[in-house]
PDB file of N, CA, C and O in Angstrom:
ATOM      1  N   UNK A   1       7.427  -8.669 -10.150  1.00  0.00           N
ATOM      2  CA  UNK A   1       7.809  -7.266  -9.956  1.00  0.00           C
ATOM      3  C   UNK A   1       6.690  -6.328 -10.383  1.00  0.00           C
ATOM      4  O   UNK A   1       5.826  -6.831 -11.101  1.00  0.00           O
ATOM      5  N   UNK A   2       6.556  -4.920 -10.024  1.00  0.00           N
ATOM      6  CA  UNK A   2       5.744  -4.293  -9.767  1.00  0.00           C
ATOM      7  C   UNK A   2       6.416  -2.987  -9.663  1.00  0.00           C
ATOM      8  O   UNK A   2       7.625  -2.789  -9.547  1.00  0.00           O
ATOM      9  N   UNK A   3       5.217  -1.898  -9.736  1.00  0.00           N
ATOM     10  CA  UNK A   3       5.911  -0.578  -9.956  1.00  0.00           C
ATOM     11  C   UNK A   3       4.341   0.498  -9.007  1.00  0.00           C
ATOM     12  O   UNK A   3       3.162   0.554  -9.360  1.00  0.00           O
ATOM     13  N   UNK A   4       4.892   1.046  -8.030  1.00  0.00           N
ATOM     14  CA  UNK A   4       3.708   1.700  -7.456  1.00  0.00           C
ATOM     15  C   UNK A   4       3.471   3.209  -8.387  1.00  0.00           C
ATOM     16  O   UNK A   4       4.318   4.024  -8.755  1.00  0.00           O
ATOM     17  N   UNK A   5       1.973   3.198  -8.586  1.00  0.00           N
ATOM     18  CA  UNK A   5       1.312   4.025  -9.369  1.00  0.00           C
ATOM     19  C   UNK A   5       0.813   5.082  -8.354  1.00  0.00           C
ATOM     20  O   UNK A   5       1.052   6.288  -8.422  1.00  0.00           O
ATOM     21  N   UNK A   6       0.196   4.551  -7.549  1.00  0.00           N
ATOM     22  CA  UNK A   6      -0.302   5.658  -6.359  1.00  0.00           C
ATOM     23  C   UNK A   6      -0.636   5.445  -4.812  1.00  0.00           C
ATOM     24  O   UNK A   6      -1.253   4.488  -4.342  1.00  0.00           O
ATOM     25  N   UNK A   7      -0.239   6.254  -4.293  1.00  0.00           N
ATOM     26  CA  UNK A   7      -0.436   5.680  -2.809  1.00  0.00           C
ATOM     27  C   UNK A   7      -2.006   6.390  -2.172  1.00  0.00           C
ATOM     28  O   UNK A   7      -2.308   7.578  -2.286  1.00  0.00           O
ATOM     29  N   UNK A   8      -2.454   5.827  -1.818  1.00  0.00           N
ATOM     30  CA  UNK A   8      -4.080   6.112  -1.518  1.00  0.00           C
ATOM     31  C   UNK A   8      -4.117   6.699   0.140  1.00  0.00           C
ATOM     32  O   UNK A   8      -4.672   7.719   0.550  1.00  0.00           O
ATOM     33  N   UNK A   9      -3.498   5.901   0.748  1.00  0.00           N
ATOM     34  CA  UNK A   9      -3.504   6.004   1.923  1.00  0.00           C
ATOM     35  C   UNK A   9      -2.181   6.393   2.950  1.00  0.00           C
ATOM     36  O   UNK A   9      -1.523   5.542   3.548  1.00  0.00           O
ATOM     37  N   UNK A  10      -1.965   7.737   3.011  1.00  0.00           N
ATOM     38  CA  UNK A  10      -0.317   8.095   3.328  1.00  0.00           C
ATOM     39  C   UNK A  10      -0.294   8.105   4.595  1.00  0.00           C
ATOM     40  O   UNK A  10      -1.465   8.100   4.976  1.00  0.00           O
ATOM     41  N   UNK A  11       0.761   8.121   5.891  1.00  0.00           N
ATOM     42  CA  UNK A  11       0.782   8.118   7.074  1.00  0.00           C
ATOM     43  C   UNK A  11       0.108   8.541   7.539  1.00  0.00           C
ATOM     44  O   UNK A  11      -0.417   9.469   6.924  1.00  0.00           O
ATOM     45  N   UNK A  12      -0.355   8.288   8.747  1.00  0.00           N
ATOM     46  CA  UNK A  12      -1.637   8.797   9.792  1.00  0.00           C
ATOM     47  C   UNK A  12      -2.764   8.632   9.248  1.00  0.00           C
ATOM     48  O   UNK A  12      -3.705   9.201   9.802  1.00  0.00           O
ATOM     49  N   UNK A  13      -3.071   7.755   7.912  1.00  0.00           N
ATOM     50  CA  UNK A  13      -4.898   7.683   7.502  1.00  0.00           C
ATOM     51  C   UNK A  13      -4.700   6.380   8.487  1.00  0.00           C
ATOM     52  O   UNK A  13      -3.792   5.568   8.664  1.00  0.00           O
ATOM     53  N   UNK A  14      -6.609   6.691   9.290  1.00  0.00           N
ATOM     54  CA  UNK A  14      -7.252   5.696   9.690  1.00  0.00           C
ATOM     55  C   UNK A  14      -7.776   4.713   8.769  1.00  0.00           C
ATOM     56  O   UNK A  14      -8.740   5.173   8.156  1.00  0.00           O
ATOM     57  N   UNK A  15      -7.486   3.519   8.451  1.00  0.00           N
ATOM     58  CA  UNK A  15      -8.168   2.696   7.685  1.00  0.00           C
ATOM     59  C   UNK A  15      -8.856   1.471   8.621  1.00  0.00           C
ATOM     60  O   UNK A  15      -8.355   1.072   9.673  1.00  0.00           O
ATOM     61  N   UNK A  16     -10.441   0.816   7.870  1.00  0.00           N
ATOM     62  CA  UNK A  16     -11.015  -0.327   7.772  1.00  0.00           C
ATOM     63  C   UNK A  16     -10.553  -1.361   7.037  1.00  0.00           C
ATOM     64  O   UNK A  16     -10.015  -1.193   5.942  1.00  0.00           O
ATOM     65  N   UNK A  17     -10.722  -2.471   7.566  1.00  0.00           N
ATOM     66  CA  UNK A  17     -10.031  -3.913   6.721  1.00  0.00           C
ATOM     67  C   UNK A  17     -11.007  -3.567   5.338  1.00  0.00           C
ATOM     68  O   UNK A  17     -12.208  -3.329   5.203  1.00  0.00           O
ATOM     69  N   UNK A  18      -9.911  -3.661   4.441  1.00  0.00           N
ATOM     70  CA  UNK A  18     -10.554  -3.616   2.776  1.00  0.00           C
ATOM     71  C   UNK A  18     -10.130  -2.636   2.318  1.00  0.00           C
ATOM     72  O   UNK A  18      -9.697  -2.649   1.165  1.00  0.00           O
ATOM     73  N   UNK A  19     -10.123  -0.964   3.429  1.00  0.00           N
ATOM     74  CA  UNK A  19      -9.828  -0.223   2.549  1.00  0.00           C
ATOM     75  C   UNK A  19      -8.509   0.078   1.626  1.00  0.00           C
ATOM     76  O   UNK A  19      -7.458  -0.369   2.087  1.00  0.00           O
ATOM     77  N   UNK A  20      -8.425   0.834   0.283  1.00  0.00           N
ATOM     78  CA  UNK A  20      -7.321   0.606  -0.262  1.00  0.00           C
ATOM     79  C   UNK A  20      -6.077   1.456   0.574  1.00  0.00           C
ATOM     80  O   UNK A  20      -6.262   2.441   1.290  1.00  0.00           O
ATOM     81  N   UNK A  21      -4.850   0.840   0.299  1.00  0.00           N
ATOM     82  CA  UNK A  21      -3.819   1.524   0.762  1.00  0.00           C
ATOM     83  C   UNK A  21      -2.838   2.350  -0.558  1.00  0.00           C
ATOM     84  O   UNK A  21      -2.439   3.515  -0.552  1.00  0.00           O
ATOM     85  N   UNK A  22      -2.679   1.505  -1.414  1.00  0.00           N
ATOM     86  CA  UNK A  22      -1.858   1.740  -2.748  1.00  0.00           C
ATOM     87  C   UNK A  22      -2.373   0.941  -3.804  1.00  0.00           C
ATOM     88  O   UNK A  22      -3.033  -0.084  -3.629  1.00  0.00           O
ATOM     89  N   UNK A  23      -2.044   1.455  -4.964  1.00  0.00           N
ATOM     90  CA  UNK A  23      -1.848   1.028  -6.658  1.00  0.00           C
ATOM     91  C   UNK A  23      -0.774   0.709  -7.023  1.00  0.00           C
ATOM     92  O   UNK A  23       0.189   1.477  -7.022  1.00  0.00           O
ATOM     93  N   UNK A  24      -0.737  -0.791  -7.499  1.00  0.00           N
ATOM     94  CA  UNK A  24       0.558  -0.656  -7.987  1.00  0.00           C
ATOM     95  C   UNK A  24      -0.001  -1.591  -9.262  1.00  0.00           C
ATOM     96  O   UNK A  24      -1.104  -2.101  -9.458  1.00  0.00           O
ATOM     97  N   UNK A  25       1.384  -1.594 -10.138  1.00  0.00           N
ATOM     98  CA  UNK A  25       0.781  -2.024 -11.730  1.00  0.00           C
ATOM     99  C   UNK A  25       1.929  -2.977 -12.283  1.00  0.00           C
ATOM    100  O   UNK A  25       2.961  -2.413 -12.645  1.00  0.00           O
ATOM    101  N   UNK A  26       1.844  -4.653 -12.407  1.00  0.00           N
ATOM    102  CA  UNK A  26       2.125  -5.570 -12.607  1.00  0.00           C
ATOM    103  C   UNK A  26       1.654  -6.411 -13.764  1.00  0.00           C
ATOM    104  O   UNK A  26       0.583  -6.983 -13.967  1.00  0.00           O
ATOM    105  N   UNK A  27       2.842  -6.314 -14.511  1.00  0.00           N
ATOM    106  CA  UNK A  27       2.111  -7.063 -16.091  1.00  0.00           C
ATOM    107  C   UNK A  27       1.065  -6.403 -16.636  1.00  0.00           C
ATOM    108  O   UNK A  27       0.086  -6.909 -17.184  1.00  0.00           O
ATOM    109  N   UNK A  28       1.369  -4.919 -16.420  1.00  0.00           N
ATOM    110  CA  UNK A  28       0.348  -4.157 -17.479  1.00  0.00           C
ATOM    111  C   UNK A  28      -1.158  -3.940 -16.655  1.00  0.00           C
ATOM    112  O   UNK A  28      -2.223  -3.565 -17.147  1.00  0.00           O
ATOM    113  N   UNK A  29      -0.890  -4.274 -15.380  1.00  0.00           N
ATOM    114  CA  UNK A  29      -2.238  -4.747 -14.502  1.00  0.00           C
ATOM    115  C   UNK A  29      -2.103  -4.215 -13.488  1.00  0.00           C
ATOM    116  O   UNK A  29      -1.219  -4.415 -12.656  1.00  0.00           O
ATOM    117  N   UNK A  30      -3.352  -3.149 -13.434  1.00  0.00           N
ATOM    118  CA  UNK A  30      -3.408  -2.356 -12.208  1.00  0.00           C
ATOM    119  C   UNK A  30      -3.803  -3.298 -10.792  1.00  0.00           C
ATOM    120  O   UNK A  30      -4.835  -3.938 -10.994  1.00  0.00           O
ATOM    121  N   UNK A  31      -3.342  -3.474  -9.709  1.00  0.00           N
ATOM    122  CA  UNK A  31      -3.467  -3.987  -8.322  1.00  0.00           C
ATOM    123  C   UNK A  31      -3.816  -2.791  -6.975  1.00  0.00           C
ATOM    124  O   UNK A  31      -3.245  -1.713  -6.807  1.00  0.00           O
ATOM    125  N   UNK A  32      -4.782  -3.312  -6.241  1.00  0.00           N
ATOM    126  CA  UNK A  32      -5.327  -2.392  -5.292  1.00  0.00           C
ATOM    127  C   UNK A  32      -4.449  -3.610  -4.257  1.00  0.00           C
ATOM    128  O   UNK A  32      -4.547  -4.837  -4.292  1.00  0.00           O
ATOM    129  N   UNK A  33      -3.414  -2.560  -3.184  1.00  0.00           N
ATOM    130  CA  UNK A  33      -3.450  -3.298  -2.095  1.00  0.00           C
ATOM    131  C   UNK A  33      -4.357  -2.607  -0.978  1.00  0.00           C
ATOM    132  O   UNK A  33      -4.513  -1.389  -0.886  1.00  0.00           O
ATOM    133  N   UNK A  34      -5.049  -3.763   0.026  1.00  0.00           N
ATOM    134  CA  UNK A  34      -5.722  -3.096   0.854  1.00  0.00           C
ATOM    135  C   UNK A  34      -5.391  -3.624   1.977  1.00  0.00           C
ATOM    136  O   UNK A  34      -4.600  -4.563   2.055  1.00  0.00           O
ATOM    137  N   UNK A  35      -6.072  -2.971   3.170  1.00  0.00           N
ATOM    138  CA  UNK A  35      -5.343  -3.039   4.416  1.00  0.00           C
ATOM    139  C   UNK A  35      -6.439  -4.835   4.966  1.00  0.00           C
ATOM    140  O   UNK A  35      -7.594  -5.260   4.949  1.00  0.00           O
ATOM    141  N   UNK A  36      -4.966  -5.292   5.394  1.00  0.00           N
ATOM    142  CA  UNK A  36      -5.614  -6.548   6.213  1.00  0.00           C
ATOM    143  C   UNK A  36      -6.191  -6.449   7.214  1.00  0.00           C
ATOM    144  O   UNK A  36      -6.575  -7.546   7.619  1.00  0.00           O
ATOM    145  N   UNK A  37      -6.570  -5.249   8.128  1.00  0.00           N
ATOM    146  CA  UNK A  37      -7.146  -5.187   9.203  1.00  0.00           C
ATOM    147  C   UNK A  37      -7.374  -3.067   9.402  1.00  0.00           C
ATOM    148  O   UNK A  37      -6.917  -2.021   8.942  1.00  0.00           O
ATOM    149  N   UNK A  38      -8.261  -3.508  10.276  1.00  0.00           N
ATOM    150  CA  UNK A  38      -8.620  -1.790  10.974  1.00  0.00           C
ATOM    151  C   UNK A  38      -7.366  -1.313  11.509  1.00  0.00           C
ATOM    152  O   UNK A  38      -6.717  -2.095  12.204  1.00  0.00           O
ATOM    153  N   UNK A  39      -6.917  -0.123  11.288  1.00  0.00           N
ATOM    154  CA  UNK A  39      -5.790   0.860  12.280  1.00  0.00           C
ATOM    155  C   UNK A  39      -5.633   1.762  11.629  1.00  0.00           C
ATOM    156  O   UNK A  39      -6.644   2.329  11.214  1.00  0.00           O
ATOM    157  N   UNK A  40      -4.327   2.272  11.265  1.00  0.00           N
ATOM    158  CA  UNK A  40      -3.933   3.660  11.244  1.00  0.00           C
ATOM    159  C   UNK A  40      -2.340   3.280  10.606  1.00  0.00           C
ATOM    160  O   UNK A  40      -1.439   2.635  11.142  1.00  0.00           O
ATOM    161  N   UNK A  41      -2.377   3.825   9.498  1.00  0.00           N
ATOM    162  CA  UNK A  41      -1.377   3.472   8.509  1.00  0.00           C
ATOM    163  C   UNK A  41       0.459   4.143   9.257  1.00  0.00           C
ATOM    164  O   UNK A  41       0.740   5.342   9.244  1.00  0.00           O
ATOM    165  N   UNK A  42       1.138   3.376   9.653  1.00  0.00           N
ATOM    166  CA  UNK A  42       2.370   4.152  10.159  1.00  0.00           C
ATOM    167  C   UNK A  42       3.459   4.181   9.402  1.00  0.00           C
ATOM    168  O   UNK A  42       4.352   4.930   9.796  1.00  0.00           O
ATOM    169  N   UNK A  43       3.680   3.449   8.214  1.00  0.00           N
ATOM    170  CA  UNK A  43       4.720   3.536   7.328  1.00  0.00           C
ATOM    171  C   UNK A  43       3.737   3.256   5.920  1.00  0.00           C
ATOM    172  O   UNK A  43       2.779   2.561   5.583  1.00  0.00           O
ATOM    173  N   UNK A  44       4.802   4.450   5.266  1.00  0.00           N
ATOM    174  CA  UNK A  44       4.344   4.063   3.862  1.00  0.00           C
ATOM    175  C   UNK A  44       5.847   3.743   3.242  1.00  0.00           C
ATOM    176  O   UNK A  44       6.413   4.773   2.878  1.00  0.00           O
ATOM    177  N   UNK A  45       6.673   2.426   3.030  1.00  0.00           N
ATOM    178  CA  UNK A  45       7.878   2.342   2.499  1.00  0.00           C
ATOM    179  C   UNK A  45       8.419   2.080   1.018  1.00  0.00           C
ATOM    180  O   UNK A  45       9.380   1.415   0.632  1.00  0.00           O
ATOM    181  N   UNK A  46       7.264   2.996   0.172  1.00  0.00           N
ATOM    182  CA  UNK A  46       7.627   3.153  -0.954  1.00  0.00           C
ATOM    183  C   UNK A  46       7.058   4.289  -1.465  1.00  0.00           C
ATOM    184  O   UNK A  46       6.011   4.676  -0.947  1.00  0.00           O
ATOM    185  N   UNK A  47       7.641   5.033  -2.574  1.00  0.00           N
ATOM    186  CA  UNK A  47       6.854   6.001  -3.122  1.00  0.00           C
ATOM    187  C   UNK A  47       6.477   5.727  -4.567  1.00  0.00           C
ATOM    188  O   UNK A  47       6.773   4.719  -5.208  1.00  0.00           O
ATOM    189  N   UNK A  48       5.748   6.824  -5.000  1.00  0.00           N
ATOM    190  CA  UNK A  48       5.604   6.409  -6.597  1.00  0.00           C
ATOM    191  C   UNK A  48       6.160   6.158  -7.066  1.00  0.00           C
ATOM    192  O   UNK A  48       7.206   6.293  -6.431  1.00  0.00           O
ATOM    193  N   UNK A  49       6.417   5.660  -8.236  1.00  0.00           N
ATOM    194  CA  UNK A  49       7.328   5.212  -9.580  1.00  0.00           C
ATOM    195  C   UNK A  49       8.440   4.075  -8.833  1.00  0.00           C
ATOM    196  O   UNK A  49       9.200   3.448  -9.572  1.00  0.00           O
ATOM    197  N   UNK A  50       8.476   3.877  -7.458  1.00  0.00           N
ATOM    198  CA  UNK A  50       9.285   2.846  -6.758  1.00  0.00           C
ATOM    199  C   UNK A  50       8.477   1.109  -7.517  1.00  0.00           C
ATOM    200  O   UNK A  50       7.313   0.732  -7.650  1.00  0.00           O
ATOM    201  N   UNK A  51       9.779   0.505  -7.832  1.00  0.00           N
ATOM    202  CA  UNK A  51       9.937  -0.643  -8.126  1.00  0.00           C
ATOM    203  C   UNK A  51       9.422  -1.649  -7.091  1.00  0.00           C
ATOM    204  O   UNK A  51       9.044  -1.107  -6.052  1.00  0.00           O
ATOM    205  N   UNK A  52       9.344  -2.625  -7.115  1.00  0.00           N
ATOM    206  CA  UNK A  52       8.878  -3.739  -6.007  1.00  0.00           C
ATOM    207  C   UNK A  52       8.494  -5.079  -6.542  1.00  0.00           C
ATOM    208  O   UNK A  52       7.943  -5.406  -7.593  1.00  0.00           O
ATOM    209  N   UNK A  53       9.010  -5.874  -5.359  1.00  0.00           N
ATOM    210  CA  UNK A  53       9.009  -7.221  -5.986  1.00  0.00           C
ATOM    211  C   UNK A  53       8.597  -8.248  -4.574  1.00  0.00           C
ATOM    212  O   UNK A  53       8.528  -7.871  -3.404  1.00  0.00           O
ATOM    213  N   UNK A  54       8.389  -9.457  -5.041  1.00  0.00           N
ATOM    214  CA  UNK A  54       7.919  -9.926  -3.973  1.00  0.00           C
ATOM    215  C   UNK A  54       8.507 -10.266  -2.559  1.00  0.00           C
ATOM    216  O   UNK A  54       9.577 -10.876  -2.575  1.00  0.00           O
ATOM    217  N   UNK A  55       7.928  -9.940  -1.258  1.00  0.00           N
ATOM    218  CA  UNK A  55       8.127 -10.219   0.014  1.00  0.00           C
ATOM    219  C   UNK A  55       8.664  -8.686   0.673  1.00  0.00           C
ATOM    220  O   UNK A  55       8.925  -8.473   1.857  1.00  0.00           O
ATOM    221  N   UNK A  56       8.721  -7.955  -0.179  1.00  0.00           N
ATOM    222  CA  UNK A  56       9.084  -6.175   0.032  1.00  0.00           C
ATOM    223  C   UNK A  56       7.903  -5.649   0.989  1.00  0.00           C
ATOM    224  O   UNK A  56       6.688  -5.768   0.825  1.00  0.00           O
ATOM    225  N   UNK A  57       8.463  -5.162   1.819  1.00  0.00           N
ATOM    226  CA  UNK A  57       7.430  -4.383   3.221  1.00  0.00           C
ATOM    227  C   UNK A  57       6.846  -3.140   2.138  1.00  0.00           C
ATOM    228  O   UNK A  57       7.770  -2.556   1.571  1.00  0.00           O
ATOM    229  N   UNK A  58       5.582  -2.699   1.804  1.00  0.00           N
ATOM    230  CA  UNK A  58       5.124  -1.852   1.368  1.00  0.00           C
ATOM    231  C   UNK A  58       3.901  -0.728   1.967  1.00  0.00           C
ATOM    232  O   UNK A  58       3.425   0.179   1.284  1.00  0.00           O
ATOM    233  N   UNK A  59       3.597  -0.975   3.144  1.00  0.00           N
ATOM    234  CA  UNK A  59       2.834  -0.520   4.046  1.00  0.00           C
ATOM    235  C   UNK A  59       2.649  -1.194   5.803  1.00  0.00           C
ATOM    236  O   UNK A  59       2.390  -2.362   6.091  1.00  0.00           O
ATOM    237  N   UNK A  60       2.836  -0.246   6.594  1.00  0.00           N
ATOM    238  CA  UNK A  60       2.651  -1.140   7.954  1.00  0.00           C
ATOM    239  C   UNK A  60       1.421  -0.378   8.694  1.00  0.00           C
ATOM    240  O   UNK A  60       1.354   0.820   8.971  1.00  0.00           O
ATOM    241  N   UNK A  61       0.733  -1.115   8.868  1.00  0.00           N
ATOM    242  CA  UNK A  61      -0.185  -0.629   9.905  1.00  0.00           C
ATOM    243  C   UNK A  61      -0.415  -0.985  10.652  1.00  0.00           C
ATOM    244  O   UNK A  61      -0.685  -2.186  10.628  1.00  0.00           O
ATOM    245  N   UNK A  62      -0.506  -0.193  12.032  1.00  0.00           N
ATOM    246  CA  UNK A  62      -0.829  -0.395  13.187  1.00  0.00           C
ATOM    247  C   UNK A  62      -1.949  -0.283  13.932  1.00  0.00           C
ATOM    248  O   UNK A  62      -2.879   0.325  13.402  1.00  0.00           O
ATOM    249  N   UNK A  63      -2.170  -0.878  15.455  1.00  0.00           N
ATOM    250  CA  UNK A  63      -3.561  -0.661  15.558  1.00  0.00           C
ATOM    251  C   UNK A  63      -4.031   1.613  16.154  1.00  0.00           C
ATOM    252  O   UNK A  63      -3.240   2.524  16.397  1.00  0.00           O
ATOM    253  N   UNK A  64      -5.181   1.604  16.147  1.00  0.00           N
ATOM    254  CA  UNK A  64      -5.313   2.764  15.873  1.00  0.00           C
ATOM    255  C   UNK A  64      -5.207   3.137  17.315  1.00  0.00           C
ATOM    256  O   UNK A  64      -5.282   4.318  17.654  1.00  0.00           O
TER     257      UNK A  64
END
């Protein structure tokens, strides 16, 4: 489980594979998720201080 700290990348950013999407902070441990591929971010399905645990949809991106 996990707790999102910040979202980097909110609907409609264009992203490159790598770039970050969100922060989230697990066991005291900050985590960068980044995008698995090039597009254009279309859901962001969590907000700050939102809880999360594993297999939870937390960003979808599509191609651009």
């Amino acid at each position: 489980p996990g707790v999102i700290v910040t979202i980097v990348a909110p609907v409609g950013t264009v992203v490159a594979q790598g770039d970050p999407l969100l922060v989230l902070e697990a066991m005291k441990m900050k985590n960068t998720l980044r995008a698995g591929r090039d597009g254009r971010v279309a859901e962001v399905a969590v907000g700050v201080g939102d809880q999360v645990k594993f297999g939870d949809v937390l960003v979808r991106v599509e191609d651009a």
